[in-house]
C-alpha positions as YAML, in Angstrom:
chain: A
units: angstrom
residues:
- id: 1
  name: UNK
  ca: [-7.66, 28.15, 22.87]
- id: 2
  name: UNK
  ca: [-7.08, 31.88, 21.36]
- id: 3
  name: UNK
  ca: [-7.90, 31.82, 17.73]
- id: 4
  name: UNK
  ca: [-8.05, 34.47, 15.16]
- id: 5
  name: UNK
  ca: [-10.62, 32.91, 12.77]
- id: 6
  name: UNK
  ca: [-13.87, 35.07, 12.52]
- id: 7
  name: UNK
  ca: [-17.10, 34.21, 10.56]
- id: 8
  name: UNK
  ca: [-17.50, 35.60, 7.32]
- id: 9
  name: UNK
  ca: [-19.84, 38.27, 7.42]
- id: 10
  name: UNK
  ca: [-19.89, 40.28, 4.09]
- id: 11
  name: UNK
  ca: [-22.93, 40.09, 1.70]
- id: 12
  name: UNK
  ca: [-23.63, 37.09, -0.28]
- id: 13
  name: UNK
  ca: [-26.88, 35.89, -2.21]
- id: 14
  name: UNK
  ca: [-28.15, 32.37, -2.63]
- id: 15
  name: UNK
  ca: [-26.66, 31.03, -5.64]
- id: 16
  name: UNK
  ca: [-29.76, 29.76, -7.05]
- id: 17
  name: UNK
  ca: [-31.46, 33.66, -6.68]
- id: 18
  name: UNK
  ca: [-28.80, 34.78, -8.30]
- id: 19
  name: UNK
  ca: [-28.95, 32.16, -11.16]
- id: 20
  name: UNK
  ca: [-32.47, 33.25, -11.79]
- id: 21
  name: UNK
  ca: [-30.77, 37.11, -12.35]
- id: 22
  name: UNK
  ca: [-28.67, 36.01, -14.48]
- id: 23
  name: UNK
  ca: [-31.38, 34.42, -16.88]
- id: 24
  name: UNK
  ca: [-33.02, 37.55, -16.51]
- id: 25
  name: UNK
  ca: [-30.40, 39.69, -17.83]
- id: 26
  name: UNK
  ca: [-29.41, 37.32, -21.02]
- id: 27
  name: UNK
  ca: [-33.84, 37.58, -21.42]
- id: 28
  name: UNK
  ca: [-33.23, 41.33, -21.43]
- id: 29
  name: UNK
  ca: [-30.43, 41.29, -23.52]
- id: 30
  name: UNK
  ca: [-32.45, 39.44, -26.15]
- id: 31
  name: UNK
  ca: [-35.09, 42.21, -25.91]
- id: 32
  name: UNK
  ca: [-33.33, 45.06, -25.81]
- id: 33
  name: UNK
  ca: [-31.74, 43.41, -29.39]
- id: 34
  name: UNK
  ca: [-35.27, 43.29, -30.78]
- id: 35
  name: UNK
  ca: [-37.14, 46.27, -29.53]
- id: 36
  name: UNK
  ca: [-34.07, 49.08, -30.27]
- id: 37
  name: UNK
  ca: [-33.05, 47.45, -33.28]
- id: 38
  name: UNK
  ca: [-33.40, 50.51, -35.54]
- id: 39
  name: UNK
  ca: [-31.00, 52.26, -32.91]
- id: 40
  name: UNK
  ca: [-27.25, 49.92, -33.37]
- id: 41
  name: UNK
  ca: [-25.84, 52.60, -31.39]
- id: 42
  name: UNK
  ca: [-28.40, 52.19, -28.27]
- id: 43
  name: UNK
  ca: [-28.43, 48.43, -28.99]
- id: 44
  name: UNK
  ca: [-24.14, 47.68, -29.01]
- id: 45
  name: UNK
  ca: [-24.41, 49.92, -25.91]
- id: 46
  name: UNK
  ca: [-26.89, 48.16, -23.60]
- id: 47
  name: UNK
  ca: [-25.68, 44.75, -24.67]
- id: 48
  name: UNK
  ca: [-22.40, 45.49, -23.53]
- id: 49
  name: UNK
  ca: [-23.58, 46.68, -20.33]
- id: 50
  name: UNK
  ca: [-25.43, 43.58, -19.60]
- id: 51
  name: UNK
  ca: [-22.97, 41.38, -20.92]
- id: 52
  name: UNK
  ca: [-20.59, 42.81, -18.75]
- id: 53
  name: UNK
  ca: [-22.78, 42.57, -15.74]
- id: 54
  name: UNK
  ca: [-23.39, 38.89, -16.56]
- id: 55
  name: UNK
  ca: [-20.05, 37.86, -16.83]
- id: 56
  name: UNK
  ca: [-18.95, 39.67, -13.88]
- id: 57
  name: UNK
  ca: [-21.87, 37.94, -11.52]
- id: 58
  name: UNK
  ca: [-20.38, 34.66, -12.65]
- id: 59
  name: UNK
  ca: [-17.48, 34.97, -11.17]
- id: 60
  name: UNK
  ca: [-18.61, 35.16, -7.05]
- id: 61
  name: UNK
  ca: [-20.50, 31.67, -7.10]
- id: 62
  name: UNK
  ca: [-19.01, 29.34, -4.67]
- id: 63
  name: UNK
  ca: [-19.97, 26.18, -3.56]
- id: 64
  name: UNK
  ca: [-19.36, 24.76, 0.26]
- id: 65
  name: UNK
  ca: [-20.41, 20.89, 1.23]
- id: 66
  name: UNK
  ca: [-19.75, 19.71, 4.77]
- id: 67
  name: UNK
  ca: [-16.53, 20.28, 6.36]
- id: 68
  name: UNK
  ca: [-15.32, 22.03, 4.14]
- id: 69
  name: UNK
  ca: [-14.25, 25.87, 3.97]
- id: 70
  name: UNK
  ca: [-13.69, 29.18, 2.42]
- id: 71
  name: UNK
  ca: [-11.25, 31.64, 3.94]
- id: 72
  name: UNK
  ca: [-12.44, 35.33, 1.91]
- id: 73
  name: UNK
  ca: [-9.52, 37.54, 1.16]
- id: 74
  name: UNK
  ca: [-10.24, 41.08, -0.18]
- id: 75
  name: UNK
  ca: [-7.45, 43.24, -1.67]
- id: 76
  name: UNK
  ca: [-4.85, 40.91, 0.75]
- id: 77
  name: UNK
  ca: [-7.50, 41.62, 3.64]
- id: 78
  name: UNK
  ca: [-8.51, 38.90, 5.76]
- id: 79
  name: UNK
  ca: [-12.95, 39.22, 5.70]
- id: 80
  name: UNK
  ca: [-13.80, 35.72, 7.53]
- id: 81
  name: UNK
  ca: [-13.88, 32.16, 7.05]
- id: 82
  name: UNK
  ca: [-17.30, 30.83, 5.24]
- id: 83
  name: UNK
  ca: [-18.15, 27.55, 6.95]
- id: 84
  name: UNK
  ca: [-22.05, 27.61, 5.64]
- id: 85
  name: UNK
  ca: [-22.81, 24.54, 4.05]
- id: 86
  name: UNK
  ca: [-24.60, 25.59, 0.32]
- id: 87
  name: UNK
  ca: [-24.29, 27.51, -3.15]
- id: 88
  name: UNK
  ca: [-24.02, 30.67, -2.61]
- id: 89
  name: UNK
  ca: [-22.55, 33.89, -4.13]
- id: 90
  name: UNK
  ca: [-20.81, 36.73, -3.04]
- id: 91
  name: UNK
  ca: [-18.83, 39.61, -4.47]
- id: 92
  name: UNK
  ca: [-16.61, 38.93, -7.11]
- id: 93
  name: UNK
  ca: [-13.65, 40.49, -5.87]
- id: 94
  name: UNK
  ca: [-13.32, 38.08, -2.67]
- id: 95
  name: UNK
  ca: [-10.51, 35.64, -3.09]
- id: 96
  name: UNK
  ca: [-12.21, 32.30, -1.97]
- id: 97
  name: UNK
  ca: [-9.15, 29.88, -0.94]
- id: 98
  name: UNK
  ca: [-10.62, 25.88, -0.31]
- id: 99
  name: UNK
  ca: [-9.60, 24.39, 2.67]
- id: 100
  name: UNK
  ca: [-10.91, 20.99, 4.06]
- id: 101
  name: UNK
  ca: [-11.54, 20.63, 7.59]
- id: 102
  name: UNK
  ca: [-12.12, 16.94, 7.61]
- id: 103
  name: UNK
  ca: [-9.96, 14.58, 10.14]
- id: 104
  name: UNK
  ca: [-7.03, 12.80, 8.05]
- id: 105
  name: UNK
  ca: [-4.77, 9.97, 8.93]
- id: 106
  name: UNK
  ca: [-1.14, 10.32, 8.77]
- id: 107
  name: UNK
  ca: [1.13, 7.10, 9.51]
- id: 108
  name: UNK
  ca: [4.69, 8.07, 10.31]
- id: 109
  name: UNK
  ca: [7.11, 5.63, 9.29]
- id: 110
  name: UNK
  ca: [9.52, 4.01, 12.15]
- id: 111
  name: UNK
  ca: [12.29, 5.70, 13.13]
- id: 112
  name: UNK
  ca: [15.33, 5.44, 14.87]
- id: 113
  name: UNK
  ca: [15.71, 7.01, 18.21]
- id: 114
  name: UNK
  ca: [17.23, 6.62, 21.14]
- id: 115
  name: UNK
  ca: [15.36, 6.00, 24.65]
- id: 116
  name: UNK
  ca: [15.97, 7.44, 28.04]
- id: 117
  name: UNK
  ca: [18.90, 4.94, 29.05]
- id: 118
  name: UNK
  ca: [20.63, 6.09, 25.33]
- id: 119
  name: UNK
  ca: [19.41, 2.11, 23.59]
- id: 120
  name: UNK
  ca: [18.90, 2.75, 19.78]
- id: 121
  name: UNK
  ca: [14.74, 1.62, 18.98]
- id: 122
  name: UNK
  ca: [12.91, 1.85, 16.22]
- id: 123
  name: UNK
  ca: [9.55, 3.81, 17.01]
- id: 124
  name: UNK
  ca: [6.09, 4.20, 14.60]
- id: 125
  name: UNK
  ca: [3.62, 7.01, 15.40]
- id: 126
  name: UNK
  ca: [0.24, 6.73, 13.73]
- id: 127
  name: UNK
  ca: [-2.51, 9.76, 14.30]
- id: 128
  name: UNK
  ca: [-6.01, 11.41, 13.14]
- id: 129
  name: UNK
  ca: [-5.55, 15.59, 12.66]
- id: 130
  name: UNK
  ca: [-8.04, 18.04, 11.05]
- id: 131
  name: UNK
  ca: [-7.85, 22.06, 10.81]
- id: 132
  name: UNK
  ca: [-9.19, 24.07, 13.27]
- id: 133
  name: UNK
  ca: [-8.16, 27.41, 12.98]
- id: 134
  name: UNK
  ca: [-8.40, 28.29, 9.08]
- id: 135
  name: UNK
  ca: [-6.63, 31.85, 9.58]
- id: 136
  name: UNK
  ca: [-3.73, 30.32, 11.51]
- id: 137
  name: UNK
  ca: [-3.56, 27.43, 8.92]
- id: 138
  name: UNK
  ca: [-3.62, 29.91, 5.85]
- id: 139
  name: UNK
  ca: [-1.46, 32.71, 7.31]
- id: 140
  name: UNK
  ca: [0.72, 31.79, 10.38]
- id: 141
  name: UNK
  ca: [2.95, 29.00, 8.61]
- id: 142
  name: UNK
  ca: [4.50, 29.29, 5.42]
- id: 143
  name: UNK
  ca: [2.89, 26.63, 3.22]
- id: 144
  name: UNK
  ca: [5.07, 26.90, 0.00]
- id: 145
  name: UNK
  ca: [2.41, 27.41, -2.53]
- id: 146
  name: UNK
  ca: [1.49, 30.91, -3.84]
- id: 147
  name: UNK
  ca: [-2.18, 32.66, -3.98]
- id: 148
  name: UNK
  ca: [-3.63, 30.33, -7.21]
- id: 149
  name: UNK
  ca: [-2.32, 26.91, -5.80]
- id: 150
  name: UNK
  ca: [-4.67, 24.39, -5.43]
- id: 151
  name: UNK
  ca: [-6.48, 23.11, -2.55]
- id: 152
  name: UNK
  ca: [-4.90, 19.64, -2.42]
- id: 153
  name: UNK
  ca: [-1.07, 21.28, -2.91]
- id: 154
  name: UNK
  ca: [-1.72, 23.36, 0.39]
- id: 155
  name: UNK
  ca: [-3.21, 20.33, 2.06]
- id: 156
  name: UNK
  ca: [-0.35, 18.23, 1.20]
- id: 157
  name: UNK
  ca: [1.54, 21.28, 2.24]
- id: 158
  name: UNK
  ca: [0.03, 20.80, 5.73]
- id: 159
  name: UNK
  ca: [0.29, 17.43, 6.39]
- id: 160
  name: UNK
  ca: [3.73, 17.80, 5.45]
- id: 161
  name: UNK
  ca: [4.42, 20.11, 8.30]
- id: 162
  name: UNK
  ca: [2.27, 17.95, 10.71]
- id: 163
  name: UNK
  ca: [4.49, 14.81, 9.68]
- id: 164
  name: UNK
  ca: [8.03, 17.00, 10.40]
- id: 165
  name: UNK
  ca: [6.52, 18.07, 13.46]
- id: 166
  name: UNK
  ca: [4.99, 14.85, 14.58]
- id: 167
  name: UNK
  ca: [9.09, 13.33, 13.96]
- id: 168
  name: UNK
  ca: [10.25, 16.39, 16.04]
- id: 169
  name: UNK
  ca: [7.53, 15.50, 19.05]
- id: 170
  name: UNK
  ca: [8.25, 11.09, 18.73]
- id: 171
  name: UNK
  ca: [11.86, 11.58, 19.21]
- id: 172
  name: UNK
  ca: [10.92, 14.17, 22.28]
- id: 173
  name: UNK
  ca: [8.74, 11.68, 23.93]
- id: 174
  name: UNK
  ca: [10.90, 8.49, 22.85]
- id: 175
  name: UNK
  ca: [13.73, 10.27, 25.50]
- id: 176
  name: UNK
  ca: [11.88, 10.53, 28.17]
- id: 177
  name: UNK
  ca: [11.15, 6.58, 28.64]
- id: 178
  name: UNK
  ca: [13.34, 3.74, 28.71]
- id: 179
  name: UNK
  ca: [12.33, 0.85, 25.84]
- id: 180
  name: UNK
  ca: [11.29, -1.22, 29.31]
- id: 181
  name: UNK
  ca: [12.04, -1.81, 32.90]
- id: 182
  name: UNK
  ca: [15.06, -4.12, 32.69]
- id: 183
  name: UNK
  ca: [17.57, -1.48, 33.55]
- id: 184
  name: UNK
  ca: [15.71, 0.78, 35.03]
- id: 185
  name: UNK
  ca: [12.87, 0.57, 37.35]
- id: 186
  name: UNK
  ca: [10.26, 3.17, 35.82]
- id: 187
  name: UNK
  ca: [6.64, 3.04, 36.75]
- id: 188
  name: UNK
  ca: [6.11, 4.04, 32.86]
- id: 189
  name: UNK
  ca: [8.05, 2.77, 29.87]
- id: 190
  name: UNK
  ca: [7.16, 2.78, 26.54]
- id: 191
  name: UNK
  ca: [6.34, -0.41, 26.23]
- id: 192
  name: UNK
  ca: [4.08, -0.37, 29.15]
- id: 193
  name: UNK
  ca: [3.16, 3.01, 29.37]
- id: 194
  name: UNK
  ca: [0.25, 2.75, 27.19]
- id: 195
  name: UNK
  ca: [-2.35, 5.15, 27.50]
- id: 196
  name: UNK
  ca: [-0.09, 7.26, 29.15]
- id: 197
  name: UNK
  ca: [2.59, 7.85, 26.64]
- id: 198
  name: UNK
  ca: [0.66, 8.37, 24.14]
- id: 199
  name: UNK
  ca: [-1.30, 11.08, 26.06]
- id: 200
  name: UNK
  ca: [1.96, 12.65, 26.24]
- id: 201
  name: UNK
  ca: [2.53, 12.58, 22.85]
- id: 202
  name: UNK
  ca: [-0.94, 13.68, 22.08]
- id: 203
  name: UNK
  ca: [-0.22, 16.90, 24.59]
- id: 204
  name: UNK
  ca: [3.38, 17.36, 22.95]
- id: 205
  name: UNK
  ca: [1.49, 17.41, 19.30]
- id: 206
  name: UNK
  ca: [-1.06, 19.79, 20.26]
- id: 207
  name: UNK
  ca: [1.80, 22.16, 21.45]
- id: 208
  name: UNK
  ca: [3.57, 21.89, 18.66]
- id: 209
  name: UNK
  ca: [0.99, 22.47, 16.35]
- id: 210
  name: UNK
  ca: [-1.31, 24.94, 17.97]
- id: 211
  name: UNK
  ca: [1.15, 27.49, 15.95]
- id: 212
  name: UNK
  ca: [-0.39, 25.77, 12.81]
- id: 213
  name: UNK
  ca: [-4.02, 25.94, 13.84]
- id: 214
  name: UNK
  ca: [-3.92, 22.46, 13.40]
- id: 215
  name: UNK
  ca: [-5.53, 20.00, 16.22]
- id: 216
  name: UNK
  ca: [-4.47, 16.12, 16.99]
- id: 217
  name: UNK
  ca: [-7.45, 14.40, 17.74]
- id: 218
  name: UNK
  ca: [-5.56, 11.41, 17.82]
- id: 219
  name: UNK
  ca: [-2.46, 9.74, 18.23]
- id: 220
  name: UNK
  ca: [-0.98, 6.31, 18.86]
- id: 221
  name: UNK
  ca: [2.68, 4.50, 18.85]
- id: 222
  name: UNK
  ca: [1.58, 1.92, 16.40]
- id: 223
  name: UNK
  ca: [5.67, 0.30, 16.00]
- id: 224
  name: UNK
  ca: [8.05, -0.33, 18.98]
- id: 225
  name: UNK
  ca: [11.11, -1.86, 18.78]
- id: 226
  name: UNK
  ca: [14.84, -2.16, 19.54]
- id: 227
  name: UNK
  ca: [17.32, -1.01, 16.53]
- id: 228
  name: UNK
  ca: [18.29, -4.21, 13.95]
- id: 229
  name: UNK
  ca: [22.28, -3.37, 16.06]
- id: 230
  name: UNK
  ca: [20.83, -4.39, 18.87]
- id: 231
  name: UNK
  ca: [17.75, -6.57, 18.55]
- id: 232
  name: UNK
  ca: [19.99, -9.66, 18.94]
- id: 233
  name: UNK
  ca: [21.83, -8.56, 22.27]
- id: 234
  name: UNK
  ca: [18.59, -7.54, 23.62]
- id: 235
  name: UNK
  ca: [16.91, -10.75, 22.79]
- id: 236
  name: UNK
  ca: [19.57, -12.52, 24.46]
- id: 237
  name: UNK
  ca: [19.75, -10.45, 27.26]
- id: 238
  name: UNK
  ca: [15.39, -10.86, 27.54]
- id: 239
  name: UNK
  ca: [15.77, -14.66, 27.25]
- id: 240
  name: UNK
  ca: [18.25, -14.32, 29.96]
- id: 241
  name: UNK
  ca: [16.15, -12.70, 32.48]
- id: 242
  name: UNK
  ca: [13.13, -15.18, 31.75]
- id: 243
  name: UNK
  ca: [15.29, -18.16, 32.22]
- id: 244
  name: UNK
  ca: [16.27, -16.45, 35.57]
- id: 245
  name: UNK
  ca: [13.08, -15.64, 36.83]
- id: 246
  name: UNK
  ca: [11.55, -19.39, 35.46]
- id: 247
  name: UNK
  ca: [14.86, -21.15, 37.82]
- id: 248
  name: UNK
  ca: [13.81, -18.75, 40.63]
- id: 249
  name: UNK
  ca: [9.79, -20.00, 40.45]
- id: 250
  name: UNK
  ca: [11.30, -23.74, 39.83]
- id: 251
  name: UNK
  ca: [13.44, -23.27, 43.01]
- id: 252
  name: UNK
  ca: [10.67, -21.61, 44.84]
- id: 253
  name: UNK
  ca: [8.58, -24.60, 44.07]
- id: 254
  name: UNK
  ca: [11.25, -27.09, 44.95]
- id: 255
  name: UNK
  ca: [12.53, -25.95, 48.20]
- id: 256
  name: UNK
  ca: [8.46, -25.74, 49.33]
- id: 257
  name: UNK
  ca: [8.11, -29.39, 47.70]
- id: 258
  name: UNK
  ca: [11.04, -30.60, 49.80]
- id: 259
  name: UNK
  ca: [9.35, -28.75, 53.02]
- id: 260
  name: UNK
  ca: [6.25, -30.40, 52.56]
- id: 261
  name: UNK
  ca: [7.85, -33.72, 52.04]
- id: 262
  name: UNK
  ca: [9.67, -33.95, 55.14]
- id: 263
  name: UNK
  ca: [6.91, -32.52, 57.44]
- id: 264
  name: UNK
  ca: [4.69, -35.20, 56.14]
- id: 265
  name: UNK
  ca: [7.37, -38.03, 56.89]
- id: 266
  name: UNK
  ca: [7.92, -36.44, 60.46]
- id: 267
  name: UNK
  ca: [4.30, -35.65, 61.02]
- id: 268
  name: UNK
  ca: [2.92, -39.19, 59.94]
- id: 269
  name: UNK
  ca: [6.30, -40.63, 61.53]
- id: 270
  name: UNK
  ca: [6.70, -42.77, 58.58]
- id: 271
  name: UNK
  ca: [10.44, -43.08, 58.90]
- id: 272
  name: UNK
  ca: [12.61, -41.38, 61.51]
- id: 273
  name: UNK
  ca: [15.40, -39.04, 59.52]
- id: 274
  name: UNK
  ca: [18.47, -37.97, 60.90]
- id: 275
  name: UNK
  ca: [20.16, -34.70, 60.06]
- id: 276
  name: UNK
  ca: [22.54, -36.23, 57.79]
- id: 277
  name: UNK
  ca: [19.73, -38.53, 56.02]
- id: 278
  name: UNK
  ca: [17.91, -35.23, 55.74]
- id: 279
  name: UNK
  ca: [20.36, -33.36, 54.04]
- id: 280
  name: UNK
  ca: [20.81, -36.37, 51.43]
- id: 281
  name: UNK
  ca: [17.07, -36.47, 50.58]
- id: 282
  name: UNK
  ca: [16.63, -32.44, 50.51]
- id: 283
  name: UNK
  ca: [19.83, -32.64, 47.92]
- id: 284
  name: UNK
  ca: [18.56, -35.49, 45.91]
- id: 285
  name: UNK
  ca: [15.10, -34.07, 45.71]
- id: 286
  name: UNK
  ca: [16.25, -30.84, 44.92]
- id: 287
  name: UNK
  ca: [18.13, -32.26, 41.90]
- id: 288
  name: UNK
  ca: [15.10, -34.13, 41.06]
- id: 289
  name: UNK
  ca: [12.58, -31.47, 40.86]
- id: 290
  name: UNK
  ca: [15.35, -28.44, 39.45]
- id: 291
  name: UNK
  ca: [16.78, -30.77, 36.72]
- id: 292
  name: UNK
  ca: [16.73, -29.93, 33.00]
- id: 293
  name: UNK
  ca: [16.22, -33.51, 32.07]
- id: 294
  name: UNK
  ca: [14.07, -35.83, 33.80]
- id: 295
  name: UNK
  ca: [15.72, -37.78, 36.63]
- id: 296
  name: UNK
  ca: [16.27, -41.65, 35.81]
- id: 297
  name: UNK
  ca: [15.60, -43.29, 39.17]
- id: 298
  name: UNK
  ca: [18.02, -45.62, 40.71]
- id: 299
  name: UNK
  ca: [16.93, -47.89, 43.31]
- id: 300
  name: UNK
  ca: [18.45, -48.82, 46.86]
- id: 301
  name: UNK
  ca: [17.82, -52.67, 48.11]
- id: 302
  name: UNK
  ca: [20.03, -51.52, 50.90]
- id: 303
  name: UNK
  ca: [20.08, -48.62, 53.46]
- id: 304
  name: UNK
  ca: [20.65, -45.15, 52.76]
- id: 305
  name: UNK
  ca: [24.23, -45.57, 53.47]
- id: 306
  name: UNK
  ca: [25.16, -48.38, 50.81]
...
C-alpha cells in the first residue's frame, strides 16, 4: 500500500530535560534581580530576555500516549508524523495536530436497498476502522474543520466520511446478491453467503477508503431483511415453499411405505392381491399416511369388494 506518511524527524528534547531548563532560567532570573540590582537598566533587560525565552520554550511540549499521534506542520509544510510514545518537546513553531489511531466501531443503521433480482431489503452493516495513513487522513479529504479544530471534531469528521462511504459500498454489494436462492439459483446469497459477502464488502471498503488513509479491519452485515412492503408476501411465499417441500418428503415417505408394504405381503405370501385390490390399498394407504388429519379407521367384516 503506497503511503505518504514519513516519520518525524526534526529536533525535539525530552520534556522532562527541558523542564529542568526551564527552572533554571526562572533560578537565573531571580539572580540576575539580586546581583545587578543597582543597574535597573541591566536588570529590566536580562529579565526580559529570559522571560521571553521561558515563555517561548513552553509552548513546544507535547505529550503522545499509545496510539495516538502528532502530524508536525511547519509554515503549512508537512515535517512527519510523531508516533513516539512520551513527553517530549520540540520547536515551538511546529503545528502539532492530535490524531488517534485507535480501532473504532461504527454501526450503520439498516437501510433500504434493493438486491440483485430488484426485491426491496432492509440491510445493517456493522465494522471496526482505525487510521493508517495520518498524511492522507489530514490532507487528502476535506474534513470540514479549519487549522485550530479540535481533535474529536476531525475525528467525528472522519467517521462521518467512513459511515457515507460504508452506505455507498452496502448498497454496491447488496446488488450483486439476491436476498436468497428462491428465485434464483446462486451459489452465494446474502443470506448464505456469509464469510464471503462480507469479504467483499470488507475489499469494497478498503477501496473506497484507501483515498482516506483509512483501513477496515473489520466488517460484518449485522441486519438482513426484506422491506416492511414486502415482508408479508415474502413470508407467504417462504411458508409456501416449506409446505411444498414438507408434502414432497411426506409423499416420498408414503409411496416407499406403500412399497414396502406390499413386498412384505407378496414376499411372506400373506394374502394374494390382485391388480385391482392393489390399486385400492396403494390409494387408501396413500390417503392414510398423506392426510392432514389423522385417518378414522373403518372396518370391513366382509371382502374387499363389499
Amino acid at each position: 500500500m503506497n503511503t505518504q506518511e514519513k516519520e518525524f524527524k526534526g529536533f525535539r528534547l525530552s520534556g522532562f530535560f527541558m523542564i529542568l531548563i526551564q527552572i533554571i532560567i526562572i533560578a537565573a532570573m531571580i539572580f540576575v534581580g539580586y546581583r545587578f540590582e543597582n543597574n535597573e537598566g541591566l536588570v529590566i533587560a536580562l529579565e526580559m530576555v529570559l522571560f521571553t525565552i521561558l515563555i517561548f520554550s513552553l509552548i513546544g511540549f507535547v505529550m503522545i500516549e499509545p496510539n495516538e499521534a502528532r502530524v508536525m506542520i511547519f509554515f503549512g509544510k508537512y515535517k512527519g508524523t510523531l508516533k513516539q510514545n512520551g513527553f517530549f518537546w520540540v520547536n515551538p513553531f511546529y503545528v502539532k495536530k492530535k490524531l488517534v489511531i485507535r480501532a473504532r466501531n461504527l454501526d450503520i443503521e439498516p437501510i433500504k436497498v434493493n438486491d440483485k433480482k430488484g426485491n426491496p431489503v432492509m440491510i445493517g452493516l456493522i465494522l471496526v476502522w482505525r487510521i493508517k495513513d495520518t498524511y492522507k487522513v489530514m490532507f487528502d479529504i476535506d474534513n470540514k474543520t479549519d487549522a485550530q479544530s479540535k481533535m474529536n471534531e476531525r475525528m467525528n469528521s472522519y467517521q462521518q466520511f467512513v459511515a457515507i462511504q460504508s452506505d455507498a459500498a452496502l448498497r454496491n454489494i447488496a446488488g450483486q446478491f439476491a436476498y436468497d436462492n428462491n428465485e434464483i439459483d446462486d451459489d452465494i446469497t446474502l443470506r448464505s453467503g456469509g464469510e464471503e459477502v462480507n469479504d467483499r464488502l470488507e475489499m469494497e471498503l478498503n477501496k473506497r477508503l484507501f483515498l482516506a488513509g483509512i483501513e477496515v479491519v473489520e466488517a460484518r452485515i449485522n441486519y438482513l431483511a426484506y422491506a416492511p412492503e414486502i415482508a408479508a408476501v415474502m413470508l407467504r411465499r417462504q411458508q409456501a415453499s416449506a409446505i411444498i417441500a414438507a408434502r414432497e418428503k411426506i409423499v416420498e415417505g408414503a409411496v416407499s411405505m406403500v412399497k414396502m408394504a406390499l413386498d412384505k405381503l407378496s414376499t411372506e405370501e400373506i394374502v394374494e392381491l390382485d391388480d385391482d385390490k392393489k390399486a385400492a390399498m396403494v390409494s387408501n394407504l396413500l390417503v392414510v399416511l398423506c392426510a392432514d388429519e389423522q385417518a378414522k379407521p373403518v372396518v370391513n367384516t366382509g371382502t374387499l369388494y363389499q
